[in-house]
N, C-alpha and C positions, 0 to 999 in steps of 0.2 A: 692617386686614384684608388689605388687595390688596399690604402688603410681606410678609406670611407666604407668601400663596400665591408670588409669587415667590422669597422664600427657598427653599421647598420645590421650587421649580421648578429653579431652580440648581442644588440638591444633588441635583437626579436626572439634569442634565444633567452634572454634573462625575463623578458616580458611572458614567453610560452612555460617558463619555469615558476615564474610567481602565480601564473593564472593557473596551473598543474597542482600543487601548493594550496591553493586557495580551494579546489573541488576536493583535493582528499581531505582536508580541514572539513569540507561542507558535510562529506561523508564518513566520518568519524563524527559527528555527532547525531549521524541516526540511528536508531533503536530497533534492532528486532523484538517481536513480541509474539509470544507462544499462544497463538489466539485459544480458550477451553472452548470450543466447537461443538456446542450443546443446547442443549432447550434450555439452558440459564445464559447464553451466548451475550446478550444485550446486559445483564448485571454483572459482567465478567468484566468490561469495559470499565464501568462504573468508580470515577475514582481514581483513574488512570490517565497519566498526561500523557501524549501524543505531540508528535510533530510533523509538519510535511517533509518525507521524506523518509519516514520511520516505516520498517517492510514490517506486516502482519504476518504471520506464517500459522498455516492452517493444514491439522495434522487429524486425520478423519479416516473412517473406511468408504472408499470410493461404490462398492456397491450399493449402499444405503444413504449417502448424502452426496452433496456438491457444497460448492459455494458461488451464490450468482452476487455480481455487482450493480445493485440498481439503484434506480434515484429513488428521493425522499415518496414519491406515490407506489411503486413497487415497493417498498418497504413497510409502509401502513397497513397497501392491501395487500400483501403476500402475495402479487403478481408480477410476473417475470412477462414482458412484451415481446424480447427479443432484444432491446436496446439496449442490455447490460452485458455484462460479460460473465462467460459460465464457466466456472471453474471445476473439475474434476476427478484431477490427478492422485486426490487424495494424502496430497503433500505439495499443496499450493502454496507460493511467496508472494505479498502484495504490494506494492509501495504505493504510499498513500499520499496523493497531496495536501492542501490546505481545505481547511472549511471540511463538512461533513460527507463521510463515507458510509454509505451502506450496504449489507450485506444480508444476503437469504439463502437459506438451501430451498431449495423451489421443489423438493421430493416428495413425493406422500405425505402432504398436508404439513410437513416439519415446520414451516416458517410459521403457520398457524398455532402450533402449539410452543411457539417463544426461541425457534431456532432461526435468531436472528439479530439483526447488532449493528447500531449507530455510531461510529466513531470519527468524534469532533477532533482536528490538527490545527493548532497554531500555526 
């Protein structure tokens, strides 16, 4: 009886060791990226492969900008509803999923004048 239960024990530990294995594998292949956090924000990207899972990191002064997370219509209009998320730490990390992320400083007109950025992840 007491070599079953250890049998079964094994193969949960060797199962919780391949699955262990397998997430740091997942995370060793995402990318940090030094997002340029500028009114050229959107052609920074440009050019650039992305992955879900890859953290943006956004490196700014906190009293003159933020970073809000909005969908594709906050993005066009340079409007922040409340339904995105506000970033502004001034040394903010992002991880980004699949399909397109976008990104605004919602501050004094900034996103209006090109402080802003579309990034599409495999």
């Amino acid at each position: 009886m007491a070599q079953g239960r250890g049998s079964a024990t094994t193969r949960c530990l060797a199962v919780g060791g391949l699955l262990a294995v397998c997430l740091l594998l997942g995370a060793a292949d995402a990318a940090t990226h030094r997002v340029d956090w500028s009114f050229n924000a959107d052609s920074w990207c440009r050019g650039k492969s992305f992955r879900a899972g890859d953290v943006l990191e956004f490196n700014y002064d906190p009293s003159v900008h933020n970073v809000v997370a909005v969908d594709a219509g906050g993005y066009s209009g340079c409007g922040f509803s409340g339904s995105g998320r506000a970033y502004s730490s001034g040394s903010d990390r992002i991880t980004i999923g699949s399909g397109t992320s976008y990104f605004i400083c919602s501050l004094n007109g900034h996103c209006g004048m090109g402080m802003k950025m579309a990034v599409h992840a495999s």
